[in-house]
C-alpha positions in Angstrom: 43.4 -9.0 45.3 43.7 -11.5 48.0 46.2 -12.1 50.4 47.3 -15.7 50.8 48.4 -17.0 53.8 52.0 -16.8 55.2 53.2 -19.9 56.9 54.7 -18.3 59.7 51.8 -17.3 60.7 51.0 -21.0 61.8 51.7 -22.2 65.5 52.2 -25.4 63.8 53.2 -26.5 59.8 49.8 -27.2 58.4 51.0 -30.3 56.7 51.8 -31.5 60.5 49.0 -30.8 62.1 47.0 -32.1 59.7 47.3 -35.6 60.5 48.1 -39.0 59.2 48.1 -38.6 55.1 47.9 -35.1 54.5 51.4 -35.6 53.2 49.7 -37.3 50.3 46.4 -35.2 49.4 44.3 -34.5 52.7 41.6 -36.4 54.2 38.7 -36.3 51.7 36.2 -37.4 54.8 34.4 -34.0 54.1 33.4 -35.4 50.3 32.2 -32.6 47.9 33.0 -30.2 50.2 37.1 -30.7 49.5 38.4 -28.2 47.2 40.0 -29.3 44.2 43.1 -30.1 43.7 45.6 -27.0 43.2 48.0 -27.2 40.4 51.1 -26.9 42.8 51.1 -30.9 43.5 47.5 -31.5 45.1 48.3 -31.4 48.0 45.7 -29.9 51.0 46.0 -29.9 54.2 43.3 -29.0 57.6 43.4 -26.4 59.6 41.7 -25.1 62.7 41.3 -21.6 63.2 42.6 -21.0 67.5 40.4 -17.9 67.5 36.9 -19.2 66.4 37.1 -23.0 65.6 36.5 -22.6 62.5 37.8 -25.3 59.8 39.7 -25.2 56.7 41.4 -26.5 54.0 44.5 -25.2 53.2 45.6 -25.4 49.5 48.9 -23.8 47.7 48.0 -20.4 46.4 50.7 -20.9 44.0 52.9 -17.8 44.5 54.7 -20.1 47.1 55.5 -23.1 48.8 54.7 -21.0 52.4 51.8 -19.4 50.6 48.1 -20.6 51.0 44.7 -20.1 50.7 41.8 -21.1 53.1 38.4 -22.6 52.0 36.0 -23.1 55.0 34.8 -26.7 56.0 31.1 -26.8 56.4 30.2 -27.8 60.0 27.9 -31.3 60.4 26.6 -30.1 63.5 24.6 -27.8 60.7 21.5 -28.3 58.7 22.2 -27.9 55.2 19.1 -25.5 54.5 19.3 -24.2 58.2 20.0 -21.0 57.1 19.4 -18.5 54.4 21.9 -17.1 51.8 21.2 -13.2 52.4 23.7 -11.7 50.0 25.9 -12.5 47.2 28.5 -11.4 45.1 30.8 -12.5 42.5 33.6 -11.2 40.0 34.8 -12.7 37.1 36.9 -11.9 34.1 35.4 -9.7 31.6 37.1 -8.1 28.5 34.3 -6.0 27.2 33.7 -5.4 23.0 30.5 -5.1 21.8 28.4 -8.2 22.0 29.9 -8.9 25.7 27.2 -7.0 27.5 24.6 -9.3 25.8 26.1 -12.1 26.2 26.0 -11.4 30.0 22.4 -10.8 29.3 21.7 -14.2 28.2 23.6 -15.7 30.8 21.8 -14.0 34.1 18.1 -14.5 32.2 19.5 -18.8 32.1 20.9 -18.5 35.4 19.0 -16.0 37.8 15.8 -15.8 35.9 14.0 -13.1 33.5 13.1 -10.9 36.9 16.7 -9.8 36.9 16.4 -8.4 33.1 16.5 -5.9 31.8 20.0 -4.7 32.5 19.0 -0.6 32.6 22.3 1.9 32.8 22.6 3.3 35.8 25.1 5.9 34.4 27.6 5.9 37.2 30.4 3.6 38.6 29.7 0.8 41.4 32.6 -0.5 44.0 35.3 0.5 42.1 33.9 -0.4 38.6 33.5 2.5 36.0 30.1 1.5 34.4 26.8 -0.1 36.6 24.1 -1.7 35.8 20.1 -2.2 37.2 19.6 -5.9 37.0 15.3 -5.5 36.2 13.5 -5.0 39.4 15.6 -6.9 41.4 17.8 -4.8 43.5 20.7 -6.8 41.9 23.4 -5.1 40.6 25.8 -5.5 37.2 29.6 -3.4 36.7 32.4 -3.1 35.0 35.4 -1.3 33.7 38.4 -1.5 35.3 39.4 -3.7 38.0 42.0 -5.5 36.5 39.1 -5.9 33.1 36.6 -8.0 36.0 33.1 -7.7 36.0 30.9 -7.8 39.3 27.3 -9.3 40.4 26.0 -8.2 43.8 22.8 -10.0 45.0 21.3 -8.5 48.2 19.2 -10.2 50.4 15.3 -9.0 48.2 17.1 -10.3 45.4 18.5 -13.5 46.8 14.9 -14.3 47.5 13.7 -14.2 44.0 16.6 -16.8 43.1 14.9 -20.4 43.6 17.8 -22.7 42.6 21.1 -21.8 42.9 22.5 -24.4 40.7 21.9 -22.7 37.7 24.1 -20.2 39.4 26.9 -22.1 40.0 26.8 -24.1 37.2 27.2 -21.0 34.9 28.8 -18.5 36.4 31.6 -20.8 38.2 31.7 -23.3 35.6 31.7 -20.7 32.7 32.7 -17.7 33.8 35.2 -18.9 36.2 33.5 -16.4 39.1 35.0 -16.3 42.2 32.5 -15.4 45.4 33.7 -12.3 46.6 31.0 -11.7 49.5 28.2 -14.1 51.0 25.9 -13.5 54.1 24.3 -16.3 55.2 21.5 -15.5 57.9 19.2 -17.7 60.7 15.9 -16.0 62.1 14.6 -16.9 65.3 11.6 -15.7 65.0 10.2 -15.8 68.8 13.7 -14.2 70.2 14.6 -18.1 71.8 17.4 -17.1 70.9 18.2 -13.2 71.3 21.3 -10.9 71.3 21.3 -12.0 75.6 21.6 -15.4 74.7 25.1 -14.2 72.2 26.0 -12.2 75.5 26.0 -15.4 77.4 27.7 -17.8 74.5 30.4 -15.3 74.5 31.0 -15.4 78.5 31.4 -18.6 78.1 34.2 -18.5 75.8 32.6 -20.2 72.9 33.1 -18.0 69.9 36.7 -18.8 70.7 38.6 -22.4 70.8 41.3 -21.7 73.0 42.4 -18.3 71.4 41.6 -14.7 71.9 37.5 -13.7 71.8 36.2 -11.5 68.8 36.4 -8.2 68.5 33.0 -6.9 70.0 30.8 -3.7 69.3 27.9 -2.7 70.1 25.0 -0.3 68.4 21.0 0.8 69.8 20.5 1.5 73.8 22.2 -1.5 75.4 22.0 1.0 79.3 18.3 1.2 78.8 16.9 -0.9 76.0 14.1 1.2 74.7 12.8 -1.2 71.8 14.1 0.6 69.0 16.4 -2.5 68.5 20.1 -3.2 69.3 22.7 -4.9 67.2 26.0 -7.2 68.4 29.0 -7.3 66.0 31.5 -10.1 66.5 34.8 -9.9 64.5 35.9 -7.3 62.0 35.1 -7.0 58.1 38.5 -6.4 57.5 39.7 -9.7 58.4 36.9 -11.1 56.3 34.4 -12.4 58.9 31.8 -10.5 60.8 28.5 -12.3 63.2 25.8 -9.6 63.5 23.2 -10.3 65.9 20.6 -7.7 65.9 16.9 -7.6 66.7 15.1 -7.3 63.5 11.6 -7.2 64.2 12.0 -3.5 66.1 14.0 -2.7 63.0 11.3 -2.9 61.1 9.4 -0.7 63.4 7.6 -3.0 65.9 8.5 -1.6 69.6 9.8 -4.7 71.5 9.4 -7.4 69.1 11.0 -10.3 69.6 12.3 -11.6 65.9 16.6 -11.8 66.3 18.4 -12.0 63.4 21.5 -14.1 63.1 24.0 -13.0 60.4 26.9 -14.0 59.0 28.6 -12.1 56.7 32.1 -13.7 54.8 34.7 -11.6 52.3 37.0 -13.6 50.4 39.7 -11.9 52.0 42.7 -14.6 52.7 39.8 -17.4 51.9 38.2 -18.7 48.9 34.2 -18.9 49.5 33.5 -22.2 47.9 30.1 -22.1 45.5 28.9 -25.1 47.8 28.0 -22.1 50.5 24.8 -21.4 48.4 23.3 -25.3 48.7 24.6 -25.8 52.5 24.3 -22.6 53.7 23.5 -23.4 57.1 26.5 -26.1 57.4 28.6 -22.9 56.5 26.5 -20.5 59.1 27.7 -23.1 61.6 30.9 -23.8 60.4 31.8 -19.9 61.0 31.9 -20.3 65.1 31.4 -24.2 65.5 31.2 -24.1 69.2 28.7 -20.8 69.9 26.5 -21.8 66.5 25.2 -25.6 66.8 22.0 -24.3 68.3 21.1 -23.1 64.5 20.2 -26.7 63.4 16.4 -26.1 61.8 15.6 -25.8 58.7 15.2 -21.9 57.1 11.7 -20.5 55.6 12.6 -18.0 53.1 8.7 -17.3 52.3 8.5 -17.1 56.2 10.8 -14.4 56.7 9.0 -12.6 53.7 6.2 -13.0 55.6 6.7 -12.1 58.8 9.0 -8.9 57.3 5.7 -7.8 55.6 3.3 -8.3 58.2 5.1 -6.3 60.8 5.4 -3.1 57.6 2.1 -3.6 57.1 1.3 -3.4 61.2 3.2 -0.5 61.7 2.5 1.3 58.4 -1.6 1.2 59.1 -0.7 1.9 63.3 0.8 5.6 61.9 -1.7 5.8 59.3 -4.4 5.8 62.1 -2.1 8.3 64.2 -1.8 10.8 61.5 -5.2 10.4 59.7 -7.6 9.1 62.0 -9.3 12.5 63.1 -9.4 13.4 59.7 -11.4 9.8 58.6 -13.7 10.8 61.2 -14.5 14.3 59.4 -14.1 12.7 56.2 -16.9 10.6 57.2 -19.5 12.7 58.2 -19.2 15.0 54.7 -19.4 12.4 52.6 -21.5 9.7 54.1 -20.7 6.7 53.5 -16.5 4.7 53.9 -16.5 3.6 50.3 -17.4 7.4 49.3 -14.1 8.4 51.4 -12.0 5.5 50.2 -12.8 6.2 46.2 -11.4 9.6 47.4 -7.9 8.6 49.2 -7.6 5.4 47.2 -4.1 5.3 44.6 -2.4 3.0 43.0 0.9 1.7 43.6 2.2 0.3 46.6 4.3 2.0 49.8 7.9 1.3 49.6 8.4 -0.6 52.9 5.9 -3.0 51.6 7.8 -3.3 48.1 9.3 -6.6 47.2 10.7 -7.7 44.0 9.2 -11.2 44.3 5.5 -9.8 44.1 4.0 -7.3 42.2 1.3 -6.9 44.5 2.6 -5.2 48.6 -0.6 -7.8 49.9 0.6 -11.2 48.7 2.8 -11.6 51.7 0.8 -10.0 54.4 -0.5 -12.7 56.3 -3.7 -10.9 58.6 -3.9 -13.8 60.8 -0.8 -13.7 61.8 -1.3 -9.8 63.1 -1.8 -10.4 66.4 1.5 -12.9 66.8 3.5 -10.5 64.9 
């Protein structure tokens, strides 16, 4: 359960530091992105977080009249599609009988799309629930059972890519279900390392993934003494406060020694917040919204096929590089006995496809392997 807001722990009342009106329902100058009215007396105020700049609204939570709940502003320094929603999950209320399960059916195959059907038992619990749920081939995930009679959707990122409008999603599942957004991770690729975890190391020396307050929680993981390009990763803020920036270099992730592709990712938990549904069509006006000051440089559009792409390539790259390694001198022999490559490939030839180059959007590992790209990637 969330935890609203106390109003002590303000420097200021909300409703005076939110400026001329707020007395009398907020500033609307934001436009869709205002929450709706709560049912306490619609009343909102704005808030800025001292610590990352960061912008809310502040509604009543209704448990009190010191009692609220934060839902982010999106930045306008941000490009709506300048980012990428990477994960997603939702709970709503569920009160299961026997024709509940279906009717969850029908609604993911309208909203998400007949990849994430069938829903196959998974026979065991998920995060809490007692019953889980395959959604197809998608790597999305279905539970229930408990939790205060919820049910849960999680979307990672392979997943997320298969979903080509989200307004399906909201329309059903937050109009009709009355889901709440219990995680999203939006994410920004810079793709030629412009802008890599050294340039976070030098946006946080300068003090701007704070306004004025104290800086983030910082940790680091890979060899930050003596980078050896397996990759390193920078985490800014803690999950338990419901806001973490991960910064890590995804390209020697995947395997590629010293490549230069920097993932920028921000992951939010509803915890004291309520993720609006408008995260998943302005996603990169959220991104930026996050840490206003240190994230304005994120203001190009995101390629979703070209991540898939690039993600591929560099498998594919560094599958066929220890493919040579391990089974070149035995090509070679190979060779010679039978005479000829196609006589050698009928022989090692199978079907199927290796699981780093797996991908629920394709049923074929080649579709998004781009071999001119090779030598960029």
């Amino acid at each position: 359960m969330d935890t609203p807001y106390q109003k002590s722990q303000f420097d200021t009342c909300p409703a005076e530091s939110a400026g001329p009106g707020a007395e009398h329902g907020g500033d609307d100058s934001a436009g869709n992105s205002a929450p709706p009215y709560s049912n306490t007396g619609g009343k909102k105020w704005e808030y800025e977080d001292p610590e990352s700049g960061e912008r809310f609204f502040l509604i009543p939570s209704g448990y009190s009249s010191t009692e609220f709940k934060c839902v982010p502003i999106p930045s306008k320094d941000g490009v709506p599609m300048g980012a990428i929603t990477d994960y997603l999950s939702f709970s709503f209320p569920f009160d299961f009988i026997d024709s509940s399960l279906s009717s969850v059916s029908d609604d993911i195959e309208t909203a998400l799309g007949k990849k994430f059907l069938p829903l196959m038992n998974c026979e065991r619990g998920l995060n809490g629930y007692k019953y889980s749920f395959d959604l197809g081939g998608s790597t999305a995930r279905f539970a229930y059972g408990g939790q205060r009679d919820t049910a849960w959707i999680t979307l990672p990122g392979k997943a997320c890519a298969l979903v080509d409008n989200w307004k399906p999603v909201i329309d059903l599942f937050s109009e009709k279900r009355r889901a709440r957004i219990t995680r999203w991770d939006g994410a920004v690729d810079s793709y030629d390392g412009a802008f890599s975890i050294d340039t976070a190391l030098d946006i946080l020396k300068q003090g701007l993934f704070n306004a004025g307050g104290r800086a983030p929680v910082l940790n680091q993981r890979g060899n930050w003494i003596e980078p050896d390009g397996r990759g390193r990763t920078l985490y800014l803020g803690k999950r338990e406060n419901g806001k973490v920036l991960r910064i890590y270099e995804k390209g020697m992730q995947l395997g590629h020694q010293w490549h230069p592709w920097v993932r920028w990712e921000l992951e939010v938990h509803n915890t004291d917040r309520v993720i609006p549904w408008e995260v998943l069509v302005k996603p990169g006006e959220y991104f930026v919204g996050g840490y206003p000051k240190a994230l304005r440089w994120a203001n190009f559009p995101a390629s979703r096929i070209k991540t898939i792409q690039k993600a591929q390539t560099i498998s594919y790259i560094e599958l066929t590089k220890h493919a040579s390694t391990a089974y070149g001198p035995l090509l070679n022999v190979m060779l010679a006995v039978e005479g000829n490559a196609q006589a050698v490939v009928d022989l090692l030839v199978r079907s199927g496809t290796p699981k780093r180059l797996q991908h629920p959007i394709t049923d074929n590992g080649g579709d998004y392997i781009d071999p001119s790209s090779k030598e960029s990637c």
